[in-house]
C-alpha positions in Angstrom: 123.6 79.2 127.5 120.3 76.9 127.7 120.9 73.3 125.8 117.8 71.6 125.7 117.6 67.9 123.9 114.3 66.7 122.8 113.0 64.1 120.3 113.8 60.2 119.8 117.2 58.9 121.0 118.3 57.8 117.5 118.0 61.2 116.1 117.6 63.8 119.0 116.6 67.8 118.2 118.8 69.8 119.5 117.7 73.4 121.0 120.5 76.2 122.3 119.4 79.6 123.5 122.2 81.8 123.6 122.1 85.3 125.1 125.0 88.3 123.9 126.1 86.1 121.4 128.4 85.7 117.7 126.7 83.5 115.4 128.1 82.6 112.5 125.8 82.0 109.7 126.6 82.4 105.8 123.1 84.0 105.3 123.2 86.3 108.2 124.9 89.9 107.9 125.5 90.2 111.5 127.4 88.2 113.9 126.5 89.8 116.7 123.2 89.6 118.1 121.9 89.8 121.9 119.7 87.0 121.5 119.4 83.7 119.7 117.7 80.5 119.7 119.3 77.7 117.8 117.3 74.4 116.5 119.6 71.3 115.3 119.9 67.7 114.6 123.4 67.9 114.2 126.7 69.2 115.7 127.2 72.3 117.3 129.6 74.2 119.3 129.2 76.8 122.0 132.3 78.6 123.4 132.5 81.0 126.5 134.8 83.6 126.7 136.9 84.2 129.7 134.7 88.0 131.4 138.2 90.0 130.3 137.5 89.1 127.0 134.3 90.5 126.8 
């Protein structure tokens, strides 16, 4: 996981690369992709599972 916070302090862009990931977006068929970038100004919430899990 790479977070990377740009932009003004008032309302900060958001960036997360994620690598192996689930992704869960109502416009996207699968949840499941090896690689993802992510671009927001609000919320988001990034969860590691434990290596047995995986």
């Amino acid at each position: 996981v790479k977070v990377t916070v740009t932009g003004e302090a008032s309302r900060p862009v958001i960036e997360v690369e994620l690598t192996d990931a689930w992704v869960w977006d109502m416009y996207r068929k699968t949840r499941f992709i090896p690689r993802v970038r992510v671009l927001t100004f609000k919320d988001v919430n990034v969860e590691e599972l434990p290596p047995q899990e995986l």
